[in-house]
N, CA and C atoms of all chains as a GROMACS GRO file, in nm:
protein
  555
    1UNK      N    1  -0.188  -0.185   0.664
    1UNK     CA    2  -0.305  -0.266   0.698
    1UNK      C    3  -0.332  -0.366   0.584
    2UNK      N    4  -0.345  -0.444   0.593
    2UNK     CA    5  -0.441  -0.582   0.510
    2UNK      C    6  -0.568  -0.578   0.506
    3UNK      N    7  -0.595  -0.655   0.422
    3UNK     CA    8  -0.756  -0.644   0.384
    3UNK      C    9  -0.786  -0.750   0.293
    4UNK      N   10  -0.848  -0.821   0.391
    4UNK     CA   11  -0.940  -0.943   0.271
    4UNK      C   12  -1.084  -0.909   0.269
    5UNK      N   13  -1.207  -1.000   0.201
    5UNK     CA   14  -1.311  -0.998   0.233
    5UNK      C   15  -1.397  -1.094   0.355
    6UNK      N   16  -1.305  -1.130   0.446
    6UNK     CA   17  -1.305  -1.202   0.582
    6UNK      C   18  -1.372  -1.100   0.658
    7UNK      N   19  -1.432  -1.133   0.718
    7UNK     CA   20  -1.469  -1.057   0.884
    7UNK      C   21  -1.365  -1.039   0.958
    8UNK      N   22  -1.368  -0.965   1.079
    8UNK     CA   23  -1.278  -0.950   1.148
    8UNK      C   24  -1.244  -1.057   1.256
    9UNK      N   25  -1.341  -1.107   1.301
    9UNK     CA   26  -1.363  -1.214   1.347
    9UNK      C   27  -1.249  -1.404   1.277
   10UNK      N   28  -1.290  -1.385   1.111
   10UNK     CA   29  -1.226  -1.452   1.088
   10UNK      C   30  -1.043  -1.442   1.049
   11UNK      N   31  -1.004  -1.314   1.086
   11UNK     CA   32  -0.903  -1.237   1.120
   11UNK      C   33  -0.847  -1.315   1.220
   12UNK      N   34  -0.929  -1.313   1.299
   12UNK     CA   35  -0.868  -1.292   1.463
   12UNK      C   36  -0.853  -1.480   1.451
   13UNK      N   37  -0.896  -1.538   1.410
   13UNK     CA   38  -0.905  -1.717   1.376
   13UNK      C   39  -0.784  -1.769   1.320
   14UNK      N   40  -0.746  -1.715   1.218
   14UNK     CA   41  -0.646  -1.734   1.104
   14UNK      C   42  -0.534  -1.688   1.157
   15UNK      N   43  -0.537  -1.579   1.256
   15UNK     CA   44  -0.402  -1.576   1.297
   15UNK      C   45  -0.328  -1.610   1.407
   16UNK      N   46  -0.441  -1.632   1.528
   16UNK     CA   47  -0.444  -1.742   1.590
   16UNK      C   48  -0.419  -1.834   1.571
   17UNK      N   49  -0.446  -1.941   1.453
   17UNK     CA   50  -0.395  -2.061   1.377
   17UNK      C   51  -0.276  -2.065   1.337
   18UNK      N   52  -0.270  -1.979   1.259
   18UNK     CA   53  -0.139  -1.957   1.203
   18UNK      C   54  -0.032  -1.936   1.237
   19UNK      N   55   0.088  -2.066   1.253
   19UNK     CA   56   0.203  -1.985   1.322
   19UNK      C   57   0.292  -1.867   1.218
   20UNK      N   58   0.255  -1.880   1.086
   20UNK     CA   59   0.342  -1.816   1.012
   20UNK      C   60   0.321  -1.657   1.047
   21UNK      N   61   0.140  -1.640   1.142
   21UNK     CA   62   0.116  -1.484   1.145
   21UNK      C   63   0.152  -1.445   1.295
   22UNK      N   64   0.269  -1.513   1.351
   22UNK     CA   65   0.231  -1.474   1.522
   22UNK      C   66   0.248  -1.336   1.568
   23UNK      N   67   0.367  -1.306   1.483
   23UNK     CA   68   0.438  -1.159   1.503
   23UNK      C   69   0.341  -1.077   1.406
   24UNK      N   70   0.266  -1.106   1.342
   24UNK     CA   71   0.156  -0.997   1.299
   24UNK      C   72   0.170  -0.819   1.349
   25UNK      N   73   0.220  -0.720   1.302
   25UNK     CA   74   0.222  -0.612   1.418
   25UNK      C   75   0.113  -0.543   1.359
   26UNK      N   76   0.014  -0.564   1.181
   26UNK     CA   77  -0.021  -0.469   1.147
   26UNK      C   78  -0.170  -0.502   1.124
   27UNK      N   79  -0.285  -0.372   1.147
   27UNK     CA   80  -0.425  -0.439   1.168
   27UNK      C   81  -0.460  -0.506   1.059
   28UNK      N   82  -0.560  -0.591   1.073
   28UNK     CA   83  -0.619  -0.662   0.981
   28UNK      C   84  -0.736  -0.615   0.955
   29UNK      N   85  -0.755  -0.525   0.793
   29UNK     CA   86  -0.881  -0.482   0.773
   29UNK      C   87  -0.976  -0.593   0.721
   30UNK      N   88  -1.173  -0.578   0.747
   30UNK     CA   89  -1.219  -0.661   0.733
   30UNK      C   90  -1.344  -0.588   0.621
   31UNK      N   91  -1.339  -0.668   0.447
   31UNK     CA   92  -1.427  -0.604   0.352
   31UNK      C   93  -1.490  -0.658   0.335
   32UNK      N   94  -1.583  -0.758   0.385
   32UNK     CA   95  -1.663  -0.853   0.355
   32UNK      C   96  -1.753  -0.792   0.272
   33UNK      N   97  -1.827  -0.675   0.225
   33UNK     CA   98  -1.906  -0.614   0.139
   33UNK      C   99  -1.845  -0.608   0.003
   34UNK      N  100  -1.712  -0.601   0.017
   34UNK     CA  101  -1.590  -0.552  -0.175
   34UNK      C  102  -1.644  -0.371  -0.165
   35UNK      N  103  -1.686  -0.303  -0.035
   35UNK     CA  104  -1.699  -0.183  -0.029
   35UNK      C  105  -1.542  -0.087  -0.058
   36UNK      N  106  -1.482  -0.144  -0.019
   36UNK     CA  107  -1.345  -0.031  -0.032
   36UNK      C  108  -1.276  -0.119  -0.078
   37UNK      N  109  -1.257  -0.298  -0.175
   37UNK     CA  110  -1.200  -0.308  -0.303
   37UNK      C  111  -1.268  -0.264  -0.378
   38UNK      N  112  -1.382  -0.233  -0.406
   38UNK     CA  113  -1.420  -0.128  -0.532
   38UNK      C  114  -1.432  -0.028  -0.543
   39UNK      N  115  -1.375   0.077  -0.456
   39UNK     CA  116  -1.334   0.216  -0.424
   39UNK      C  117  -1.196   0.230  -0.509
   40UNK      N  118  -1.094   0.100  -0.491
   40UNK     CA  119  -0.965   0.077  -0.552
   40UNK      C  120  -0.940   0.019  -0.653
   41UNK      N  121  -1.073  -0.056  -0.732
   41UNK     CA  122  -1.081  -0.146  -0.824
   41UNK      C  123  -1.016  -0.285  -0.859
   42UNK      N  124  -0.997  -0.335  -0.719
   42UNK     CA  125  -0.974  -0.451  -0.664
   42UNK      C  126  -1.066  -0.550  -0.693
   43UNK      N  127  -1.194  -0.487  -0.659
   43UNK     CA  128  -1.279  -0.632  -0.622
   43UNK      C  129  -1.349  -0.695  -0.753
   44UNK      N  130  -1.413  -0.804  -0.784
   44UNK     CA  131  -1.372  -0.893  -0.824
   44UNK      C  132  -1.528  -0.926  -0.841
   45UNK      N  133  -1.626  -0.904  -0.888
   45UNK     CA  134  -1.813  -0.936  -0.843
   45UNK      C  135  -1.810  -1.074  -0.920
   46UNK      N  136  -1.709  -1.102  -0.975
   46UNK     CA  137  -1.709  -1.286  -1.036
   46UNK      C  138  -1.735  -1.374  -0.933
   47UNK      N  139  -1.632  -1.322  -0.827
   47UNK     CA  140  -1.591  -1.464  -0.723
   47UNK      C  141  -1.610  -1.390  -0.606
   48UNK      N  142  -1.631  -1.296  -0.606
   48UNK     CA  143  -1.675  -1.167  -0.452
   48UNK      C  144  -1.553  -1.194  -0.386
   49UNK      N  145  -1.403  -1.159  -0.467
   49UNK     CA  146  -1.280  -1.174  -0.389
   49UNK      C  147  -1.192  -1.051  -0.402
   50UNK      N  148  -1.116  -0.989  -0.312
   50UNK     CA  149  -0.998  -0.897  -0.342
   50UNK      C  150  -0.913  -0.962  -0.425
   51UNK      N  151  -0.842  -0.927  -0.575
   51UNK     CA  152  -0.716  -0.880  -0.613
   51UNK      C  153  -0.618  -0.848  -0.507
   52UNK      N  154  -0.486  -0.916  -0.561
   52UNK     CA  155  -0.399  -0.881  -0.474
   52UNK      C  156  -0.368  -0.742  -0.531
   53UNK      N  157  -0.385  -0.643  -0.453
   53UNK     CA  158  -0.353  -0.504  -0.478
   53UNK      C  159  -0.273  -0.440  -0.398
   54UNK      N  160  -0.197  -0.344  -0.379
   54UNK     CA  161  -0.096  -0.289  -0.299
   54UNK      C  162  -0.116  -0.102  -0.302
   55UNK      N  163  -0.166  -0.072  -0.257
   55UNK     CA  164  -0.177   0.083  -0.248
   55UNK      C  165  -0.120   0.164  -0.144
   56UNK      N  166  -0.025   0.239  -0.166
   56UNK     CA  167   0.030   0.342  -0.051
   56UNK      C  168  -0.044   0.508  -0.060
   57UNK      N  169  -0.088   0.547   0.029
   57UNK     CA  170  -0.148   0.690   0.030
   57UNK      C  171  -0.032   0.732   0.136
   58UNK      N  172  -0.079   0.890   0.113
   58UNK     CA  173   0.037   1.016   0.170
   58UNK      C  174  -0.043   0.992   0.285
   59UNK      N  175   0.011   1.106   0.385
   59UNK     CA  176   0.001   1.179   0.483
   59UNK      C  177  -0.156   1.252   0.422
   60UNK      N  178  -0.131   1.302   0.331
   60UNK     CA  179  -0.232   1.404   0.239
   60UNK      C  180  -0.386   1.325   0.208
   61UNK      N  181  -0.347   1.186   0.194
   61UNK     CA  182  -0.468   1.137   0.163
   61UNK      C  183  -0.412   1.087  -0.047
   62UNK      N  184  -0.328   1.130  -0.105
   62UNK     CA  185  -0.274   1.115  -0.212
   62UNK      C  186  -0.278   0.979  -0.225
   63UNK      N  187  -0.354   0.921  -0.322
   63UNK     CA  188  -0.270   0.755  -0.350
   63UNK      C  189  -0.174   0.775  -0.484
   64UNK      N  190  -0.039   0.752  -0.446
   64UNK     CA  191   0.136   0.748  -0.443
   64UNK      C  192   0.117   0.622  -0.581
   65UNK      N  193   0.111   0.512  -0.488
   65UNK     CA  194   0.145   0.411  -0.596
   65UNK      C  195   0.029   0.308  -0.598
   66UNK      N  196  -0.017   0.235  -0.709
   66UNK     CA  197  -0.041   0.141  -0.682
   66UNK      C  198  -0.028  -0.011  -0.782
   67UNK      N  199  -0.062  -0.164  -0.742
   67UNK     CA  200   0.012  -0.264  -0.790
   67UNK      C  201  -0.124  -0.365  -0.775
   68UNK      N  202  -0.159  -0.427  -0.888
   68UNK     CA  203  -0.238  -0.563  -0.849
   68UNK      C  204  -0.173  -0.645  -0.927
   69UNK      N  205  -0.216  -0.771  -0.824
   69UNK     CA  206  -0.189  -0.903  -0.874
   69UNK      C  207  -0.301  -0.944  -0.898
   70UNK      N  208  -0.288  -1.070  -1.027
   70UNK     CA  209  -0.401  -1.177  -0.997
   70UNK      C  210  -0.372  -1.267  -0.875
   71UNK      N  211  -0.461  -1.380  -0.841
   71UNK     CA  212  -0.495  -1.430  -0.735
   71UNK      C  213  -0.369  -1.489  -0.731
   72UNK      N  214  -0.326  -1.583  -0.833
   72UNK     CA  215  -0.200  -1.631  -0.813
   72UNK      C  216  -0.062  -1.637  -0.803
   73UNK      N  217  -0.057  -1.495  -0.769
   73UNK     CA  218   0.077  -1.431  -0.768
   73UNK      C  219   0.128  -1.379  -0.625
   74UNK      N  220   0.209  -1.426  -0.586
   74UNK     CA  221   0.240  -1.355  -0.442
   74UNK      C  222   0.296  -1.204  -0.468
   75UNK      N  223   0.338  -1.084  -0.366
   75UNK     CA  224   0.391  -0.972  -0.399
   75UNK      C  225   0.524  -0.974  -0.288
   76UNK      N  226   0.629  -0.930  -0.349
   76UNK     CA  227   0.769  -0.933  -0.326
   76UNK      C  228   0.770  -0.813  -0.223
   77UNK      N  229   0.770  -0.797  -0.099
   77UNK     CA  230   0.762  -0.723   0.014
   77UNK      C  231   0.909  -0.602  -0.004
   78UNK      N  232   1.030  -0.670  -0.076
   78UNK     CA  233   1.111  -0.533  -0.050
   78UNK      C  234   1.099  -0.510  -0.144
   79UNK      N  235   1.021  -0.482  -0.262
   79UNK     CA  236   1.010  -0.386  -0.352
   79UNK      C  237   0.856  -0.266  -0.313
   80UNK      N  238   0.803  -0.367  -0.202
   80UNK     CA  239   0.684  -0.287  -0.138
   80UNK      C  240   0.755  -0.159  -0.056
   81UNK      N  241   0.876  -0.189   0.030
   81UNK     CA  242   0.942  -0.091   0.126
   81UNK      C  243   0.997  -0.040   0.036
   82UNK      N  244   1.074  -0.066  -0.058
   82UNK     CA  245   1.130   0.004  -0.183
   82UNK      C  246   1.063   0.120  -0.185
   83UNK      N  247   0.941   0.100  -0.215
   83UNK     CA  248   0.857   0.229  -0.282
   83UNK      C  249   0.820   0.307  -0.173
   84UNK      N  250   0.785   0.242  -0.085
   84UNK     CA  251   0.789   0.297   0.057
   84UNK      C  252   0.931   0.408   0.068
   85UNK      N  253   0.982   0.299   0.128
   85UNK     CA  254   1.087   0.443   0.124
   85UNK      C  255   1.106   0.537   0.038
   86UNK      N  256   1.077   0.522  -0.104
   86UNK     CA  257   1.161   0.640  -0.194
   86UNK      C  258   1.006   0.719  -0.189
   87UNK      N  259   0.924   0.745  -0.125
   87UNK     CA  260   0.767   0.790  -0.130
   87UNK      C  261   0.842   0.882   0.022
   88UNK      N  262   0.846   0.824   0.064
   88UNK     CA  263   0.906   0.915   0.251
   88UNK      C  264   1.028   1.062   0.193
   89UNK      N  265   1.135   0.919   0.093
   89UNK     CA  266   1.238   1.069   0.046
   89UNK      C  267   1.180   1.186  -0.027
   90UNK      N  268   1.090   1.119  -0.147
   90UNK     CA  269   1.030   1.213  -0.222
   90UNK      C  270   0.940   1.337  -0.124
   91UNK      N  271   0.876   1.252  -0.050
   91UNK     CA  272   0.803   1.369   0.063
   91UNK      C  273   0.919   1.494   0.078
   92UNK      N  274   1.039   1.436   0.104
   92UNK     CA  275   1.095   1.542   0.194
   92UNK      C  276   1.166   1.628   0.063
   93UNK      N  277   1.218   1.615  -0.033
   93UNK     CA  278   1.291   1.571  -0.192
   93UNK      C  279   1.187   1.582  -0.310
   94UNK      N  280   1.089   1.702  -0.309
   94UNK     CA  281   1.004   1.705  -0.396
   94UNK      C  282   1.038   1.704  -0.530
   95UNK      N  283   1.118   1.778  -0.561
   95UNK     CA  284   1.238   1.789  -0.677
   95UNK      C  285   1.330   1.713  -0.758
   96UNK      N  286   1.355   1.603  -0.685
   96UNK     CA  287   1.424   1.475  -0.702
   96UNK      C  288   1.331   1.350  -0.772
   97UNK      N  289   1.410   1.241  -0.854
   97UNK     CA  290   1.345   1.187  -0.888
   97UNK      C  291   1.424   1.041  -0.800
   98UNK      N  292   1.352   0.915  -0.781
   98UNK     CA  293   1.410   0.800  -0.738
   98UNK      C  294   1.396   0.709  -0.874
   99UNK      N  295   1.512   0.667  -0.938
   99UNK     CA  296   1.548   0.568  -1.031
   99UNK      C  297   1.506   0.415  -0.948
  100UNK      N  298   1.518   0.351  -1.072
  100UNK     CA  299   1.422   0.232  -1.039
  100UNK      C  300   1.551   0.158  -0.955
  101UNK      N  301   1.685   0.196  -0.973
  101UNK     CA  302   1.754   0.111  -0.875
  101UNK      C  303   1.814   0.153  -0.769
  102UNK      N  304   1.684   0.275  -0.714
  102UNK     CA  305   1.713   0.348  -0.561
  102UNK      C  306   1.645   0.259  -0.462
  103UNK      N  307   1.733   0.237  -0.340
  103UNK     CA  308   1.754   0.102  -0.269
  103UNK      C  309   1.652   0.249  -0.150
  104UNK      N  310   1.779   0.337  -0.082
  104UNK     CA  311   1.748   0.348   0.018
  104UNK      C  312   1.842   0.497   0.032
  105UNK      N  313   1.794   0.605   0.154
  105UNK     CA  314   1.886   0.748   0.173
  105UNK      C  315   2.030   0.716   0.103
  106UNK      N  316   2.068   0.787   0.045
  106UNK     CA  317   2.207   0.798   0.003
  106UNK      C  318   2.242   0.724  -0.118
  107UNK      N  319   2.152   0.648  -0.211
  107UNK     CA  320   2.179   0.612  -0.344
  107UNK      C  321   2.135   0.761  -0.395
  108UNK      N  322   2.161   0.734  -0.536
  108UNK     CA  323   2.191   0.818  -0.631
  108UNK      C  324   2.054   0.838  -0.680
  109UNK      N  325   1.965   0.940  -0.695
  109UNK     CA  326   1.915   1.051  -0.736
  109UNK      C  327   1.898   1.119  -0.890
  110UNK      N  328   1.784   1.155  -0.933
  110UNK     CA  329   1.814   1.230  -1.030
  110UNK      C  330   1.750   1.349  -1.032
  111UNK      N  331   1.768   1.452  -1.048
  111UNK     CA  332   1.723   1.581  -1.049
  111UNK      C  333   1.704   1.643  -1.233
  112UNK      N  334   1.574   1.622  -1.231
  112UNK     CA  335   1.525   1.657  -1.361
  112UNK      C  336   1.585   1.775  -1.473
  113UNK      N  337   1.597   1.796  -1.540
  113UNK     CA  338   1.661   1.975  -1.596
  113UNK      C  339   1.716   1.939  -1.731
  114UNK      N  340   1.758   2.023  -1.843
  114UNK     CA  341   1.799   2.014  -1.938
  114UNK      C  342   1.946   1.946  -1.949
  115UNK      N  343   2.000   2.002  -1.814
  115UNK     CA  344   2.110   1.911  -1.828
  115UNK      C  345   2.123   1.751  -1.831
  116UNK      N  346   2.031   1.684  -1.778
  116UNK     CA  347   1.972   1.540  -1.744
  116UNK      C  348   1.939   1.477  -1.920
  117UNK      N  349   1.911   1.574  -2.021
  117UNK     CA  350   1.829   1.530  -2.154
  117UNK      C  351   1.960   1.459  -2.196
  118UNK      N  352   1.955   1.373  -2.253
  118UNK     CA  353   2.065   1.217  -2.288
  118UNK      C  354   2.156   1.177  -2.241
  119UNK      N  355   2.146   1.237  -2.118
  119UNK     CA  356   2.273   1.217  -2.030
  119UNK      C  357   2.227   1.130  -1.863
  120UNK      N  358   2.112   1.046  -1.911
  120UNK     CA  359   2.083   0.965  -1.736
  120UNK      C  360   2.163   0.836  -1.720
  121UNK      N  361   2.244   0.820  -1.862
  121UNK     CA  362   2.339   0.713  -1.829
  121UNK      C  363   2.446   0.796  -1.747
  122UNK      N  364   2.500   0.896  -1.767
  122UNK     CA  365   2.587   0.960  -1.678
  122UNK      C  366   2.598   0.981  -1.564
  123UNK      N  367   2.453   1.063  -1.513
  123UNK     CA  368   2.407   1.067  -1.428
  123UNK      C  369   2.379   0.943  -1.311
  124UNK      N  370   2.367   0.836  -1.388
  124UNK     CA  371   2.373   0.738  -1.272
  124UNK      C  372   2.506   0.668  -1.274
  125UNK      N  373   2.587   0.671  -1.340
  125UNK     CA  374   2.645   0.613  -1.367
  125UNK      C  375   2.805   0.667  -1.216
  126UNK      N  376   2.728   0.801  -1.262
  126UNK     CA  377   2.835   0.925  -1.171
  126UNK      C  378   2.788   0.904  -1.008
  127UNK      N  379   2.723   0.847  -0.986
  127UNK     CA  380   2.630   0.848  -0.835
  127UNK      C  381   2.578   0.978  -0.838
  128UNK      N  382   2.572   1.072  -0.905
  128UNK     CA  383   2.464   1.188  -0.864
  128UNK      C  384   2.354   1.203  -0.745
  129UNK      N  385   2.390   1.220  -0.674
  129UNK     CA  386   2.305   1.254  -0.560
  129UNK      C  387   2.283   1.385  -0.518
  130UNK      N  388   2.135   1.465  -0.594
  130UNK     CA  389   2.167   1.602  -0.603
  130UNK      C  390   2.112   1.688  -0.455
  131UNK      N  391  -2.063   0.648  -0.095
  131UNK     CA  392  -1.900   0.551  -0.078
  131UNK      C  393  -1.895   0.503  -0.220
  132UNK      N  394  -1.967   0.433  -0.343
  132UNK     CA  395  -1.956   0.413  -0.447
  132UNK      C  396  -1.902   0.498  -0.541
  133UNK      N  397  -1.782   0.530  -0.611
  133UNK     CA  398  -1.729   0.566  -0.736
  133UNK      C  399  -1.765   0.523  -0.838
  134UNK      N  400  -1.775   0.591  -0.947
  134UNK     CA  401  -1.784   0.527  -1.110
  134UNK      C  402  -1.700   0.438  -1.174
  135UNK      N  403  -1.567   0.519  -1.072
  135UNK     CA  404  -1.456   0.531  -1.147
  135UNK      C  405  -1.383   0.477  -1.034
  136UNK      N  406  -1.280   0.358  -1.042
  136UNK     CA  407  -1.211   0.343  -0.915
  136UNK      C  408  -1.081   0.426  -0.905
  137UNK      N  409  -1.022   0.483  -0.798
  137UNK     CA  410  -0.929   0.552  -0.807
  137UNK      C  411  -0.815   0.542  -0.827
  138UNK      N  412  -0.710   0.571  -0.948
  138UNK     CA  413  -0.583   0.581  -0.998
  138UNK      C  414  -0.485   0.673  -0.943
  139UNK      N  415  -0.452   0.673  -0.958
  139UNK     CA  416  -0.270   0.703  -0.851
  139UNK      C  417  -0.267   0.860  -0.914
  140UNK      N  418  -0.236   0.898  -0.826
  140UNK     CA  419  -0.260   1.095  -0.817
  140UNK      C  420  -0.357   1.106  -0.753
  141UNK      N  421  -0.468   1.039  -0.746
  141UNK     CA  422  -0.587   1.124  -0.702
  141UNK      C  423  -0.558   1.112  -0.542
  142UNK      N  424  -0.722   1.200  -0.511
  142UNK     CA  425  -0.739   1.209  -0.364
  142UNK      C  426  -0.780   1.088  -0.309
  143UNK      N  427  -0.777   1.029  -0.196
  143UNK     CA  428  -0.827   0.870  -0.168
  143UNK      C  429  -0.974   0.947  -0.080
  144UNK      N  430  -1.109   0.965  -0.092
  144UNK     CA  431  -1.226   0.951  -0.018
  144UNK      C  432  -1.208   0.919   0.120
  145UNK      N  433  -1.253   0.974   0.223
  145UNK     CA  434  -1.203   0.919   0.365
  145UNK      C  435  -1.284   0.809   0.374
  146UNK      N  436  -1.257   0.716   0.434
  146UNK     CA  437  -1.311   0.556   0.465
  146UNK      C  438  -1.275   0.529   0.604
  147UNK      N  439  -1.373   0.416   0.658
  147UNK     CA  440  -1.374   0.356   0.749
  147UNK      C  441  -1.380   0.216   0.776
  148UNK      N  442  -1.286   0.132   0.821
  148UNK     CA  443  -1.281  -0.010   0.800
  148UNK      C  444  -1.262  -0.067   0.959
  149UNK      N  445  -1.310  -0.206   0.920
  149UNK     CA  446  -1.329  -0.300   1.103
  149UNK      C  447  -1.207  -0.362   1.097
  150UNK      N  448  -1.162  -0.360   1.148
  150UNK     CA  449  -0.979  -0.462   1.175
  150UNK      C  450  -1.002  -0.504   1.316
  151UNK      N  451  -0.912  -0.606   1.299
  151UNK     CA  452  -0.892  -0.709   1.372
  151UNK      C  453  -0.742  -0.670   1.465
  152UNK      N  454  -0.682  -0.639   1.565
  152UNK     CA  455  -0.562  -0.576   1.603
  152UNK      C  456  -0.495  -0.648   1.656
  153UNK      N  457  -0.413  -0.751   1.594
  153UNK     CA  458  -0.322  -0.858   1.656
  153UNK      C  459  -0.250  -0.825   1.774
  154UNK      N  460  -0.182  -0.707   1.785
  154UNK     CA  461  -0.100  -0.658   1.894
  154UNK      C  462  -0.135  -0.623   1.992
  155UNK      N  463  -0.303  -0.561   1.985
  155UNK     CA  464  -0.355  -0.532   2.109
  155UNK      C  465  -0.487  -0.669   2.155
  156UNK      N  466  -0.466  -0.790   2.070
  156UNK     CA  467  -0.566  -0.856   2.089
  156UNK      C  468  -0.742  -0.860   2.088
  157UNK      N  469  -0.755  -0.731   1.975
  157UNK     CA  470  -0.927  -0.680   2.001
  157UNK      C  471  -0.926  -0.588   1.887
  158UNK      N  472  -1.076  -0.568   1.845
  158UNK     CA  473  -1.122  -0.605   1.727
  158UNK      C  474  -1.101  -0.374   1.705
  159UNK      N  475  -1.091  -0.346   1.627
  159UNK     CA  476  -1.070  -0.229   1.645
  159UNK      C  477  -1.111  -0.150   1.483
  160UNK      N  478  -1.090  -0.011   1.437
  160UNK     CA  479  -1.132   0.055   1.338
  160UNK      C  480  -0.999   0.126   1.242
  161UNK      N  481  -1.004   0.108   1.140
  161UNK     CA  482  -0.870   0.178   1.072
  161UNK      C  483  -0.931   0.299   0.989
  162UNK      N  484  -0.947   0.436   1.010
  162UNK     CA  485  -1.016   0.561   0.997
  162UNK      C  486  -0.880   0.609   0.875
  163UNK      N  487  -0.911   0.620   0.743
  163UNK     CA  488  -0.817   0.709   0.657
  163UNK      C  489  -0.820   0.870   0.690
  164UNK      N  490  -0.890   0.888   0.791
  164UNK     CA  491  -0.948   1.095   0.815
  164UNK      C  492  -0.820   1.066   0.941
  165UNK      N  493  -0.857   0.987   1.005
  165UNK     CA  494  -0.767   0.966   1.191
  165UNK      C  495  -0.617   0.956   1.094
  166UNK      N  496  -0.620   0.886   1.002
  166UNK     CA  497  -0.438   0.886   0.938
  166UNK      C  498  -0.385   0.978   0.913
  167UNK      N  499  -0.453   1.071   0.831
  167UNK     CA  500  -0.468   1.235   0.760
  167UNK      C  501  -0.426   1.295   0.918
  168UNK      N  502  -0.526   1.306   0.995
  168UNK     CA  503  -0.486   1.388   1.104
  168UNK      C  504  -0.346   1.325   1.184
  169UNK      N  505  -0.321   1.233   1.176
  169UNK     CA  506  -0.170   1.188   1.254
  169UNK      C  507  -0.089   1.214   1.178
  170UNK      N  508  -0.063   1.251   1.077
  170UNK     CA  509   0.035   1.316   0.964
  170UNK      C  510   0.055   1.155   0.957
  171UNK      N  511  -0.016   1.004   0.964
  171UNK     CA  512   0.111   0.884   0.930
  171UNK      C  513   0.041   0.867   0.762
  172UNK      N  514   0.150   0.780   0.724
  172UNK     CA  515   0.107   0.725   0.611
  172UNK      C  516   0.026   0.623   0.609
  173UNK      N  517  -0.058   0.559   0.506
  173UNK     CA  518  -0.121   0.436   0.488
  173UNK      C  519  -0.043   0.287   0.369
  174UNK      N  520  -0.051   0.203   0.407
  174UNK     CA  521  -0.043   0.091   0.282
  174UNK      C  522  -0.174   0.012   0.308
  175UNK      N  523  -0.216   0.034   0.210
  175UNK     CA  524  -0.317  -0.113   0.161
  175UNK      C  525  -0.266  -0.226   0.143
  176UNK      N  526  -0.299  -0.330   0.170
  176UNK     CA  527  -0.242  -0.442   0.143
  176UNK      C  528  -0.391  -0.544   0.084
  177UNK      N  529  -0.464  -0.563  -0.028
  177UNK     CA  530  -0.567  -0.657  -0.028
  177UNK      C  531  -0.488  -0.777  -0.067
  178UNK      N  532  -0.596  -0.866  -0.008
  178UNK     CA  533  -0.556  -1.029  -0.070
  178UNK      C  534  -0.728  -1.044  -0.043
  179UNK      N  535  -0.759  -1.187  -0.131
  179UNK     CA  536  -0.895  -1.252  -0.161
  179UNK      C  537  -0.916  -1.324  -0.006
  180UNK      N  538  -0.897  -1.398   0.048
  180UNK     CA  539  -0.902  -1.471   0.165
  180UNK      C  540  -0.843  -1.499   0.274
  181UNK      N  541  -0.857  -1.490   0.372
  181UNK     CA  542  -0.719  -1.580   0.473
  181UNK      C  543  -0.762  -1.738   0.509
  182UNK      N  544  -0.654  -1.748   0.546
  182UNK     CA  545  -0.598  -1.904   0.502
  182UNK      C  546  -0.596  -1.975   0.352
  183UNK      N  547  -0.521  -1.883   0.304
  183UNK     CA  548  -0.442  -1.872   0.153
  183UNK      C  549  -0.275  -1.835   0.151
  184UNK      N  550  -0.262  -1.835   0.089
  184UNK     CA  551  -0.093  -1.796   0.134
  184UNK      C  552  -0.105  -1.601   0.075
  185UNK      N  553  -0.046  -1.557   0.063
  185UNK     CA  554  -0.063  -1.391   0.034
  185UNK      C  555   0.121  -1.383  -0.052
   0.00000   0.00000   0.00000
């Protein structure tokens, strides 16, 4: 879901307008109060605006990860599924760790333990997938 | 609904309730974090400051 401090109303305007949003598949939340960016510490009482922020919660209600931008920064979407996905493996893979250059199922893995202590150049190096 | 403290990564997220706008079904609808919890799905936040801005 998205979330500006727009109404929903001005949601439904902008993407209507917009051909860049036609295929839109995901709701558009509406914070016009900064009630739940300042639940996340997003919001902004300077300019009464959301931070670009990025938060993934579990199944559980857990918030996993999270990322802000200032205003002027766009956010790079496959490093968003990135985390996405290695958040789905970890669900299932509690034990496992995802290295920062785990793409997707079937890259390489690290599994924490004494054997791992100065040896994660090896370990990745070996494809370890434990 | 106010925290002291905004919430950092580990914690529990507070259940919330937000107004969305539902492009796919064309009508204005509710995004419930308790209704997510109970569907076993996951959530992403996505904030940005405005629309009709680029994101």
């Amino acid at each position: 879901m998205t979330i500006s401090n727009d109404t929903e109303f001005v949601h439904l305007a902008w993407q209507r307008d917009e051909k860049e949003l036609a295929d839109v598949g995901f709701a558009m939340g509406a914070d016009p109060t900064g009630r739940i960016g300042r639940l996340f510490g997003v919001y902004d009482e300077g300019s009464g605006l959301n931070l670009r922020g990025t938060f993934i919660i579990s199944p559980e209600g857990q918030l996993l990860n999270s990322e802000v931008n200032f205003y002027n920064m766009g956010r790079n979407i496959d490093e968003l599924m990135r985390r996405f996905k290695a958040n789905l493996y970890l669900a299932r893979k509690p034990d496992e760790g995802c290295p920062s250059k785990w793409k997707d199922d079937g890259d390489a893995t690290l599994r924490p333990g004494p054997e791992m202590v100065g040896r994660v150049h090896e370990a990745l190096t070996e494809g370890q997938t434990a | 609904m106010d925290t002291p403290r905004p919430l950092g990564v580990s914690d529990m997220v507070p259940d919330f309730e937000i107004n969305t706008y539902e492009p796919t079904k064309h009508a204005f609808g509710k995004f419930s974090l308790s209704e997510q919890k109970q569907n076993g799905r996951w959530s992403i936040l996505f904030f940005y400051p405005a629309d009709f801005t680029f994101v």
